[in-house]
N, C-alpha and C positions, 0 to 999 in steps of 0.2 A: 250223860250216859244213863241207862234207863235200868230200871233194875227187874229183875225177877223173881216170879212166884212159884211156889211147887206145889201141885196138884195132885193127889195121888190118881193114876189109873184106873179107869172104872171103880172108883171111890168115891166115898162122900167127901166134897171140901173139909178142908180142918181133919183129915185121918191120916192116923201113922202108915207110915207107907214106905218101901224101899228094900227091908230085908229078912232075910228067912233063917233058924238059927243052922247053926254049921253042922258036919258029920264031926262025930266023934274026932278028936284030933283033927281037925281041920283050922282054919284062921278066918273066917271069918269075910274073907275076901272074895268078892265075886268076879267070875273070870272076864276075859278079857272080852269088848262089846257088850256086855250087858247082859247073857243070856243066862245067866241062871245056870248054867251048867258047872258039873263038878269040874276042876280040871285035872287032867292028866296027874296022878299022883294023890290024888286025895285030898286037897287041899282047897277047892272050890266051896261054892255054894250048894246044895243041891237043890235040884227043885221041890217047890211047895207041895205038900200034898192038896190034889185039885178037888175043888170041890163040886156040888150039885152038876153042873154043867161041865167037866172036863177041865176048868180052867183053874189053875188054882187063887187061892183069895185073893180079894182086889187089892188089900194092902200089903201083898205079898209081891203083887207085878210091876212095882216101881213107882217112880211119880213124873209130872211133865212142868218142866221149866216152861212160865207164859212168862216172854215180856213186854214191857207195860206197849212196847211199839205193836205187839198182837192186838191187844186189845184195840187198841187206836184202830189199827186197820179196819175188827169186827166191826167197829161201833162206824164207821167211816161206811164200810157199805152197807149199813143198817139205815144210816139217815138216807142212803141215795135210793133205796127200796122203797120210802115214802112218798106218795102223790104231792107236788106243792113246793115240799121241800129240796134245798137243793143248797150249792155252794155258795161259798161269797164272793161275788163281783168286786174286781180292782177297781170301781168307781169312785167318785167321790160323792160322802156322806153316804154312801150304801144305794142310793139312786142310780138303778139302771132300767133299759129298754126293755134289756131282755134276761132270760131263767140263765145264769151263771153255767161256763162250762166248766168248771173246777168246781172241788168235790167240798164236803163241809171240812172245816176245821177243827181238830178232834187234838185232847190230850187227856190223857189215864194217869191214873196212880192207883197201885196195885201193890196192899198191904197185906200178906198173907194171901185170905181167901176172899178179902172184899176189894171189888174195885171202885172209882171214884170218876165218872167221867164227867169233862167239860166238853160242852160245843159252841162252836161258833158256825151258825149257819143263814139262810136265806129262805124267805118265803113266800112265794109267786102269789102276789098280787091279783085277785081278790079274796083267795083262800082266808079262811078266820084263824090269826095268829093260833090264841089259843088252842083250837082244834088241834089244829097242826103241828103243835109243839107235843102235845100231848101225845100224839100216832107215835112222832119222834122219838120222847121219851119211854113209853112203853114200848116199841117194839126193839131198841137197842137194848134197853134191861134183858128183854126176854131173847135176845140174840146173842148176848155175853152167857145167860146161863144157857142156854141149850150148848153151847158151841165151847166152852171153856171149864161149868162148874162153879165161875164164879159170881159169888154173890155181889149183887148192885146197889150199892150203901147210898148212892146220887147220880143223877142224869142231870146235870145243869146246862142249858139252853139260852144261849146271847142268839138273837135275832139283830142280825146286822144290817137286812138289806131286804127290798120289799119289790122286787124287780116285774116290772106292769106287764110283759107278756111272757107267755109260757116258751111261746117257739118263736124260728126266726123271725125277724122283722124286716117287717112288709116295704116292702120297695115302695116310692112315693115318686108320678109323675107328675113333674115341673113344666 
């Protein structure tokens, strides 16, 4: 099972986040759904006083449960946004004809606010490994934070398979 991280909303990673102090006599309880509303009787949450912009503070709006299978997803369609790169072919020894229709293979660990990815992916043949890995790594870091918040402690990259042509493969008259 995969575990989860809390982010606070429109927060910085790593900020207190979640609740607002109560009305006089009230519990501390916020009502039912999440909205920050008093409830009925006095005993809700009330809302934050909002600031600059109408909203009130970002550590006041809650937080967002990521788990670690999100991340996988981001970072899954990050490597397939990459020229070259691609999934890995059920060949054997990672030799195939052609660019893999299946997607790269992705697992996250997400400690707090930093996550941890590994991949196992493919790299269309004649593309420079290096290069290549590198787009990968950089543009999956920079797709976890814009999209999540969270910070990227490692992009670790297993290059499995070196597949010789981009597109289908060419029919041969015998």
């Amino acid at each position: 099972m995969s575990e989860a991280t809390t982010v606070p909303l429109g927060g910085e990673p790593g900020a207190p986040g979640g609740t607002t102090p109560t009305e006089p006599g009230g519990t501390g309880a916020s009502a039912p759904g999440g909205t920050g509303a008093s409830a009925p009787g006095g005993g809700g949450v009330p809302p934050a006083l909002p600031d600059g912009d109408g909203l009130p503070p970002a550590e006041a709006r809650g937080s967002l449960d990521l788990a670690e299978r999100v991340v996988e997803k981001i970072a899954t369609q990050a490597v397939s946004e990459i020229e070259y790169a691609t999934g890995v072919s059920r060949q054997v020894l990672g030799v195939g004809r052609r660019r893999s229709r299946t997607s790269a293979r992705v697992s996250a660990m997400v400690d707090g606010d930093i996550a941890t990815v590994r991949i196992t992916m493919s790299v269309v043949w004649p593309a420079p490994v290096p290069e290549v890995t590198q787009q990968v790594r950089d543009h999956v870091a920079a797709r976890l934070v814009e999209l999540t918040s969270l910070r990227v402690a490692e992009v670790d990259i297993e290059v499995a398979g070196l597949p010789t042509s981009y597109g289908p493969r060419a029919r041969r008259v015998r």
